[in-house]
N, CA, C and O atoms as a GROMACS GRO file, in nm:
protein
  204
    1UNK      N    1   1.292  -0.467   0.095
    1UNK     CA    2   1.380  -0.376   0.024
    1UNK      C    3   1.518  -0.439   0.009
    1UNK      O    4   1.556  -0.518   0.096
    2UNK      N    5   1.616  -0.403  -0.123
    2UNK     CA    6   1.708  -0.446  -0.110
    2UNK      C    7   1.801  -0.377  -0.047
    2UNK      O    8   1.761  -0.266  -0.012
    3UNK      N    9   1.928  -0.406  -0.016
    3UNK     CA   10   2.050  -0.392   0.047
    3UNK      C   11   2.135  -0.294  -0.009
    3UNK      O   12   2.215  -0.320  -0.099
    4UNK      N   13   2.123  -0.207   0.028
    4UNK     CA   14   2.243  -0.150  -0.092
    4UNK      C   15   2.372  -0.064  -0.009
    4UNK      O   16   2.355   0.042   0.051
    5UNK      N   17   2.496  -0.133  -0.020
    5UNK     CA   18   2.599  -0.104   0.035
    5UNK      C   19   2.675   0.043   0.022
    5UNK      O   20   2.745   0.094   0.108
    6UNK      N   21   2.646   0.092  -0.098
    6UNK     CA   22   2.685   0.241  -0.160
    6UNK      C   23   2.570   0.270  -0.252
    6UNK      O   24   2.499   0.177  -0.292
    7UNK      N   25   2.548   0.396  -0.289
    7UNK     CA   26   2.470   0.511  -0.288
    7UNK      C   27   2.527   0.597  -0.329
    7UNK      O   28   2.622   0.661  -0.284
    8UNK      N   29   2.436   0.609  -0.479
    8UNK     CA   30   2.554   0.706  -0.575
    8UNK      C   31   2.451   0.865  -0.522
    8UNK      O   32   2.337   0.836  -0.486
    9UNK      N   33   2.478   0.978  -0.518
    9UNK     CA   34   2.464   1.084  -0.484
    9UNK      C   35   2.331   1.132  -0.576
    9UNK      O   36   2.354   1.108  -0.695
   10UNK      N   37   2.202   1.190  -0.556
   10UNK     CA   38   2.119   1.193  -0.596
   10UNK      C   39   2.149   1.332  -0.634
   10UNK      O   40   2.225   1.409  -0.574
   11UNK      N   41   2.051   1.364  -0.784
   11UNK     CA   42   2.130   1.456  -0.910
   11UNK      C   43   1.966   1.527  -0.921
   11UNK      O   44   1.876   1.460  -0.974
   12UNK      N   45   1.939   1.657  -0.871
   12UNK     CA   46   1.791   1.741  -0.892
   12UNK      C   47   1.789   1.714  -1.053
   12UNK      O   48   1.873   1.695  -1.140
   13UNK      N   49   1.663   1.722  -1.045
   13UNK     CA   50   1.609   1.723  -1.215
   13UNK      C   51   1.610   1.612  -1.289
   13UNK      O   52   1.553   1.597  -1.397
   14UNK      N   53   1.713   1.488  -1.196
   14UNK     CA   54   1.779   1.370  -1.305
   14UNK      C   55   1.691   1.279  -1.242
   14UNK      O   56   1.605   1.214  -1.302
   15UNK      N   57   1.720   1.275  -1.085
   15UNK     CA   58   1.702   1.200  -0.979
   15UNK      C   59   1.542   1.212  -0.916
   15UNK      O   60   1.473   1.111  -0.911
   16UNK      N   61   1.483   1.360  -0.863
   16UNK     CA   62   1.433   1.417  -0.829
   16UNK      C   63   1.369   1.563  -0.881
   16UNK      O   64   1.425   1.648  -0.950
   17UNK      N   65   1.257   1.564  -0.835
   17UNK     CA   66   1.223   1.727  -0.829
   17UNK      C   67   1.170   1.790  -0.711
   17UNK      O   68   1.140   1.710  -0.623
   18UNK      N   69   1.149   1.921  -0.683
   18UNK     CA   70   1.093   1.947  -0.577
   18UNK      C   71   0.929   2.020  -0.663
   18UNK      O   72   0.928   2.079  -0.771
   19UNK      N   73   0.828   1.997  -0.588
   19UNK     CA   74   0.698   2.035  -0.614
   19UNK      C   75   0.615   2.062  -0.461
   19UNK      O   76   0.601   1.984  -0.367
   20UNK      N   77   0.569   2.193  -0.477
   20UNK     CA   78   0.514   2.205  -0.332
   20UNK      C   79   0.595   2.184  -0.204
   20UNK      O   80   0.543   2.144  -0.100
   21UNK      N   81   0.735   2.217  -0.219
   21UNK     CA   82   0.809   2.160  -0.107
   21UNK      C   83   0.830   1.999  -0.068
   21UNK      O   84   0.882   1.971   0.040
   22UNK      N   85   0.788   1.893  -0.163
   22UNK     CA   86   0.782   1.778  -0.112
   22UNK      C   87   0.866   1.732  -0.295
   22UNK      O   88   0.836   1.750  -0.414
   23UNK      N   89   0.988   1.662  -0.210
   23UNK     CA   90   1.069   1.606  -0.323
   23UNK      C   91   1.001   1.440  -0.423
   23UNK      O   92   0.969   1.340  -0.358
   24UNK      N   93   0.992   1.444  -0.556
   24UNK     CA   94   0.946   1.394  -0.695
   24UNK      C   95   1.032   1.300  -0.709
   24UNK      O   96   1.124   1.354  -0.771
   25UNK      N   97   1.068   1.159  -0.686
   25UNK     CA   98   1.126   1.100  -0.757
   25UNK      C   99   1.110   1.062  -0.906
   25UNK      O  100   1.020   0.984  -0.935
   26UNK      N  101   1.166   1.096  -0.973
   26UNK     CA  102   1.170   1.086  -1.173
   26UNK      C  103   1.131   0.906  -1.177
   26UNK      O  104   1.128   0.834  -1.077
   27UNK      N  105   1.110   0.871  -1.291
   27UNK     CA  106   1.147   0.763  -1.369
   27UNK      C  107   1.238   0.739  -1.345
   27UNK      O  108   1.260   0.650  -1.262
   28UNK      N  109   1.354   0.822  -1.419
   28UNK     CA  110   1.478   0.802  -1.397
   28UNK      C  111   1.540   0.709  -1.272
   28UNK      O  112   1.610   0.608  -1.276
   29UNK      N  113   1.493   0.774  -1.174
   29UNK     CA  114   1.565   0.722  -1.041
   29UNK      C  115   1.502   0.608  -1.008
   29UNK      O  116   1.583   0.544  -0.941
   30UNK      N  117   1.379   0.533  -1.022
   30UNK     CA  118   1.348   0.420  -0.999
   30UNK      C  119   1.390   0.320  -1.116
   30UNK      O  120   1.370   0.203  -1.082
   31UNK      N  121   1.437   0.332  -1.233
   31UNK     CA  122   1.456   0.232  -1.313
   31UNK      C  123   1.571   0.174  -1.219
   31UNK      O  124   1.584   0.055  -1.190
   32UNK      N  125   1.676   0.312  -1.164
   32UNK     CA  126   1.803   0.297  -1.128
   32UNK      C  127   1.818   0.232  -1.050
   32UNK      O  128   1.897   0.138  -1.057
   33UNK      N  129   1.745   0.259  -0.946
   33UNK     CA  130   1.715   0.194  -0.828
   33UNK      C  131   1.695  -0.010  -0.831
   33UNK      O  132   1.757  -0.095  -0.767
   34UNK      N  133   1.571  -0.023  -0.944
   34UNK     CA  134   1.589  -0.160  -0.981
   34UNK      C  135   1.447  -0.226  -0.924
   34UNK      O  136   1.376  -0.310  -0.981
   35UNK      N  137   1.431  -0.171  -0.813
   35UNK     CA  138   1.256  -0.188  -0.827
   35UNK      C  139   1.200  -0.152  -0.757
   35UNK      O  140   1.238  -0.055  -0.690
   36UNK      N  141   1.078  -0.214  -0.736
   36UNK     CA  142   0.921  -0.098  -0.703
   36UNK      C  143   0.912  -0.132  -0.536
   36UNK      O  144   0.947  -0.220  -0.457
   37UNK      N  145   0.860  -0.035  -0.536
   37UNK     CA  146   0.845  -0.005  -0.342
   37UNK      C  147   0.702   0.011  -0.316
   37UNK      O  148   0.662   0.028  -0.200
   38UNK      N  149   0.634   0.007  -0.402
   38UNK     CA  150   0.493  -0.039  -0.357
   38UNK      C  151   0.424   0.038  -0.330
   38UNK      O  152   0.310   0.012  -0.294
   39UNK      N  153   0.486   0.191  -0.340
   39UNK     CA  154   0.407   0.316  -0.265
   39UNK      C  155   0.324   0.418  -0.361
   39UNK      O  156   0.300   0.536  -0.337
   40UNK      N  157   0.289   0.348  -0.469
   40UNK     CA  158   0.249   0.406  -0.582
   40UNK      C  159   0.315   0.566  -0.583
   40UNK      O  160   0.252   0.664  -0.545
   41UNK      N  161   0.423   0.569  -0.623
   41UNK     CA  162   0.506   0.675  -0.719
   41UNK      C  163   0.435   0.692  -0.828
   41UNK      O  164   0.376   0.606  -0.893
   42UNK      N  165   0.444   0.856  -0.855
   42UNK     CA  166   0.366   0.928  -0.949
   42UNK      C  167   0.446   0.862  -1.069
   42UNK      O  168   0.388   0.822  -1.170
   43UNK      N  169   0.593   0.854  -1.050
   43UNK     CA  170   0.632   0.808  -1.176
   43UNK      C  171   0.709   0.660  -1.213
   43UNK      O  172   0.806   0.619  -1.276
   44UNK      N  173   0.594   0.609  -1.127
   44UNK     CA  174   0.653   0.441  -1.099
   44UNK      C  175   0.687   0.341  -1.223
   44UNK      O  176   0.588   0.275  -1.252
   45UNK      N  177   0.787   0.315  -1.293
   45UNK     CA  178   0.758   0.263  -1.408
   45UNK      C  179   0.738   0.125  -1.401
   45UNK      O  180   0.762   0.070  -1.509
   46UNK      N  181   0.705   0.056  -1.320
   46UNK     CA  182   0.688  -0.044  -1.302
   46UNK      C  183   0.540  -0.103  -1.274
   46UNK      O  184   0.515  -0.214  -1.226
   47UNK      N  185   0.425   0.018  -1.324
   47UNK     CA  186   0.340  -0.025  -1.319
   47UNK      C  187   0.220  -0.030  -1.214
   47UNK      O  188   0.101  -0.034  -1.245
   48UNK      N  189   0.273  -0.029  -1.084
   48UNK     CA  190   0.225  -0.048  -0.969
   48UNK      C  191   0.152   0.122  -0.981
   48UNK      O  192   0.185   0.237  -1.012
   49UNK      N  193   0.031   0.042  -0.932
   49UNK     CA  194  -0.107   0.142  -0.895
   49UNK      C  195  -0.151   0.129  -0.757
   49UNK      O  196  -0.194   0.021  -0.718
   50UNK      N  197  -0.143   0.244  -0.671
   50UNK     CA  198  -0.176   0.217  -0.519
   50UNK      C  199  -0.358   0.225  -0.526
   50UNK      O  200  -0.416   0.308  -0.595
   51UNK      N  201  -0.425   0.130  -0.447
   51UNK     CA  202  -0.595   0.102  -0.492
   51UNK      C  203  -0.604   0.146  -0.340
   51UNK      O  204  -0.714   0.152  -0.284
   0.00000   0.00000   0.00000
């Protein structure tokens, strides 16, 4: 993972959603982020499929 020194404040709906009590990271927030974590995210745009 990378390093990240500051951490801009995460924005519901932009950033996240909540579903079933368990918080959604968007598209949005992983483009932002810069890259993939490997954990197959429902909305991973990077492609990654957990097998």
């Amino acid at each position: 993972m990378k390093n990240q020194t500051q951490q801009k404040p995460l924005i519901e709906n932009i950033h996240y959603y909540w579903e079933n009590g368990l918080m959604v990271f968007t598209e949005h927030y992983h483009r932002e982020r810069g890259y993939c974590c490997k954990s197959g995210c429902r909305h991973c745009p990077y492609g990654f499929k957990k097998g």
